[in-house]
N, C-alpha and C positions, 0 to 999 in steps of 0.2 A: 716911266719907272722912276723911283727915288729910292733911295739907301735910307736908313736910317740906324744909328748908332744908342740905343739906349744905355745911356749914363746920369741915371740919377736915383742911384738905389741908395738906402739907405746904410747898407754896410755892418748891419746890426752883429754880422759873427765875425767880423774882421775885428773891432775892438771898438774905440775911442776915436780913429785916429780914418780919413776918406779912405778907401781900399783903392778905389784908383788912381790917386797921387803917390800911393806908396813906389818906393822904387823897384823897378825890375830891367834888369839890365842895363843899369846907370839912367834910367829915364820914368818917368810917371805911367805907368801900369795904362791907363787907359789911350796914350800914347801908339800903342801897340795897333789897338784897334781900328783908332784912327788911320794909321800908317797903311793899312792893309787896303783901306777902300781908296787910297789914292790912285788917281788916273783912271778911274772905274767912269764909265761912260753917263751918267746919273749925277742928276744933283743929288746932294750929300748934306744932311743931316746930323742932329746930334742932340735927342732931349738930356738936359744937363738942369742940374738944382745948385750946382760951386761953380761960381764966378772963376773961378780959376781953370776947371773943366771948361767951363766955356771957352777962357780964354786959348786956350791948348785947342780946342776944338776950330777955332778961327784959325790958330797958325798950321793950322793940316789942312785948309782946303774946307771946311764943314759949316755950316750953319746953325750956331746954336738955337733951338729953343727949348726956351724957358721955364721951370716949372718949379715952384715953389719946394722949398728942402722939405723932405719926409713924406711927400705925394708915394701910391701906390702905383705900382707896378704896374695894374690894370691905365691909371691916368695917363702914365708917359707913353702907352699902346695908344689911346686916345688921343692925346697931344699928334703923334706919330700919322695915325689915320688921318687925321681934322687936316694936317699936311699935305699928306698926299692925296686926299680928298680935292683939299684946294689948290694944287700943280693939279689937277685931272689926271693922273699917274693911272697907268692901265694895272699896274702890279708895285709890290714894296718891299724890298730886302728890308730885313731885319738882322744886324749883329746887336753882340753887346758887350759894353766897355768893361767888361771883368772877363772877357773870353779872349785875353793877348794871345794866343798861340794863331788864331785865325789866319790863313795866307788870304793873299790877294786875289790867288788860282781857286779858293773854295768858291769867293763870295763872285768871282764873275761863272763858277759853274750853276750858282744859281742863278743868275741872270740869264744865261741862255733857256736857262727852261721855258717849255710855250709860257707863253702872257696867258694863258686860259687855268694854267696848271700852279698850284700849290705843290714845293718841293721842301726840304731841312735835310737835317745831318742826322746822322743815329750815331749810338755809341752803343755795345751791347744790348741790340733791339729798342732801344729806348729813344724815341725821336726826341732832336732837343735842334735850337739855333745853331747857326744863321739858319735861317729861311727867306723864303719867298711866298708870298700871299698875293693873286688876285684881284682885281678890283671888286669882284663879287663875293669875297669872302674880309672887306673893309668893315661892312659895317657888324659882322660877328665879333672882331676884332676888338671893334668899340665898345662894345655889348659887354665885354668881361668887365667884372669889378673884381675889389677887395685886390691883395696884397700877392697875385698870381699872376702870372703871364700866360700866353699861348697853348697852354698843357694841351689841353684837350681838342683844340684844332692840328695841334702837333700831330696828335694819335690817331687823326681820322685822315694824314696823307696816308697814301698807299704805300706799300713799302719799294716799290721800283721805282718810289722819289724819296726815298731817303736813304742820300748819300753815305758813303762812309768817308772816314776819313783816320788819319793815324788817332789814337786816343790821346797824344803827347796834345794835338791840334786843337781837339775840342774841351780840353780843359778848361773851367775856370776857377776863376779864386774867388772863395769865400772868407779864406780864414789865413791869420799869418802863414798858416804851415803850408799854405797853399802855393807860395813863393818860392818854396825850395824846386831849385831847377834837378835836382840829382836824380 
């Protein structure tokens, strides 16, 4: 199994300005994420396009790799794969660096799920990350392109693998206003 933290989106509705360097709660937003897969029994991940993300990703415990600023969504899934591909990983969590609420207790409830089984989180019926993916569902994974993630493997777990969890948890930030803790 390997973790993997995707952090290198573009931020296009956040502004001008990386959405996960912004501050939250006195520290850099993707921070958080990081923070959650520590001590998680899995090597640990982190596709990253800011040298500075990266760097933050090294002082958590992660391994960045690398991908060129304004790569798609679909690539850094790729990048991810092409990883766990080459560790032989029987299966791949997947979080993401703009979903700070994530506990540590989510992402190892997916870890225990069988290694044969694809699991995620729902919010109002609507499956979305973290997950867990399979070795036999890697190379679907790779298969997406353009500027989308996971959607539609989301939609084909069952629903007695998609978690719930508080909605405060599966947040993320898109946009400044997304920051307000109230």
């Amino acid at each position: 199994m390997v973790l993997v933290v995707l952090a290198a989106g573009q931020s296009r509705r956040f502004g001008p300005d990386n959405k996960l360097l912004a501050p939250l709660r006195n520290r850099p937003l993707v921070t958080h994420a990081f923070a959650a897969t520590q001590g998680l029994d899995a090597p640990r991940f982190a596709v990253v396009s800011d040298p500075t993300v990266a760097q933050l990703a090294v002082e958590h415990g992660l391994i960045p790799l690398t991908v060129a600023p304004g790569v798609t969504q679909s690539h850094s899934l790729r990048v991810a794969v092409t990883r766990a591909t080459d560790d032989n990983a029987q299966r791949m969590v997947i979080t993401l660096g703009d979903m700070p609420f994530v506990t540590h207790a989510s992402l190892i409830r997916l870890m225990v799920t069988p290694t044969n089984l694809a699991a995620c989180f729902q919010l109002n019926a609507i499956p979305l990350p973290p997950a867990v993916f399979p070795q036999s569902q890697f190379a679907a994974l790779a298969d997406i392109t353009g500027d989308r993630g996971a959607g539609a493997l989301l939609r084909a777990i069952p629903a007695a693998r998609q978690y719930t969890a508080p909605a405060q948890e599966l947040r993320d930030i898109d946009r400044p206003a997304d920051m307000d803790l109230g």
